[in-house]
C-alpha positions in Angstrom: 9.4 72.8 -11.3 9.6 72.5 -14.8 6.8 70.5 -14.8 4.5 72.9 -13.3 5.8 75.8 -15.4 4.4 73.8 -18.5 1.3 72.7 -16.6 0.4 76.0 -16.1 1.9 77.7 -18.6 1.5 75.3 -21.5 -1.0 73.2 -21.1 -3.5 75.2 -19.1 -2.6 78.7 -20.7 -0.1 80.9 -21.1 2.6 82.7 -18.7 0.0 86.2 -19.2 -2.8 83.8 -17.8 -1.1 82.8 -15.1 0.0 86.6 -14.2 -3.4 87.7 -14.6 -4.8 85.6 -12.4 -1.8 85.2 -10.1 0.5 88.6 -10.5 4.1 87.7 -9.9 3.2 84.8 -7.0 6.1 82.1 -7.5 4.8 79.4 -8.4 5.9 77.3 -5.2 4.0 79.7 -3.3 1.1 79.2 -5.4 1.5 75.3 -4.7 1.9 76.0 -1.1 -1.1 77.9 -0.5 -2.9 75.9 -2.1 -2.0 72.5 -0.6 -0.9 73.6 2.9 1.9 71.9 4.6 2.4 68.7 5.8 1.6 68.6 9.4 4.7 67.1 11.1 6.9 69.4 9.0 5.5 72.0 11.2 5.3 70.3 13.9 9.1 69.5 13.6 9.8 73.3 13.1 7.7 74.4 16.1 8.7 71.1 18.6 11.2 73.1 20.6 8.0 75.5 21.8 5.8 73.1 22.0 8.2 70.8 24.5 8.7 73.8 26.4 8.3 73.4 29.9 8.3 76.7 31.0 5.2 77.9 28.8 2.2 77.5 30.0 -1.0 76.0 28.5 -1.9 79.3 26.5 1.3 80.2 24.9 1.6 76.8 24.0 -2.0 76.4 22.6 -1.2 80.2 20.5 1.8 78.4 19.2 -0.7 74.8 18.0 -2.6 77.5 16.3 0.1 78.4 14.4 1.2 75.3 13.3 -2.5 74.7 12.6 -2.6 77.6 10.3 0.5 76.8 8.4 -0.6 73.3 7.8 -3.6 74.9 6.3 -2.2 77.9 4.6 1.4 76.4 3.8 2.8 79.7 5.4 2.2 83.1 7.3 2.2 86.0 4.5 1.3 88.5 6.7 1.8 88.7 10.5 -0.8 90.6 11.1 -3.1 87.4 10.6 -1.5 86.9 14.6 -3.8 89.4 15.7 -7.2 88.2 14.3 -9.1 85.2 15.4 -8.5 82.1 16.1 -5.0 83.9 17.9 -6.6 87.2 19.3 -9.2 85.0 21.4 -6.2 83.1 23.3 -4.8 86.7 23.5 -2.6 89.3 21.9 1.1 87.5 21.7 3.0 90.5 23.0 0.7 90.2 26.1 0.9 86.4 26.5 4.7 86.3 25.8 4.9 89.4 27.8 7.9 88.3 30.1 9.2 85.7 27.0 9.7 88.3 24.6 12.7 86.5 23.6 10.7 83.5 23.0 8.3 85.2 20.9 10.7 86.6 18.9 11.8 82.9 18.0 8.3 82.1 17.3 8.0 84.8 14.8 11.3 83.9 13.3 10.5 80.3 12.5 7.0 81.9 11.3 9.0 83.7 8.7 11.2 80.8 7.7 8.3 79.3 6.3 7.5 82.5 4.3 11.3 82.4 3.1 11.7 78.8 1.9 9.5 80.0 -1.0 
């Protein structure tokens, strides 16, 4: 971390730069916006719905997009992304976890744990 802090803050420009460009992002969210997340981290996080038998083939391809966009993104910042596409043309997740609610409130708590580890 220290590293990066002189990288950045040092040797590219100062802490003001950074703050300009950036606000008051940390930097490890910075770093994981930027590079994503490795792909069987999420996948590990996200196994237990994805091995779920009793989902069918669309809840379960709403939670690959997920994973898909956090390998991307490195994390969910705002939920609301849920509702836009790729998710909204699979279908809005209260109506395809309609009678899993409890299951989709999982979903959205291991969404968020990625947001927290930051």
């Amino acid at each position: 971390m220290k590293h990066l802090e002189n990288l950045l803050w040092i040797d590219l420009g100062s802490k003001d730069d950074y703050r300009i460009h950036f606000g008051d992002t940390p930097i490890t969210r910075l770093i994981r916006k930027i590079v994503g997340l490795d792909r069987e981290a999420a996948m590990a996080e996200f196994s237990r719905f994805l091995d779920d038998q009793s989902l069918n083939s669309r809840q379960i391809h709403f939670v690959e997009l997920i994973v898909d966009y956090i390998v991307k993104n490195g994390f969910i910042e705002d939920r609301k992304v849920l509702l836009q596409d790729p998710f909204k043309s699979v279908g809005s997740m209260s109506a395809l976890f309609k009678d899993k609610m409890n299951i989709a409130r999982e979903i959205l708590k291991t969404v968020d744990t990625f947001s927290e580890r930051l």
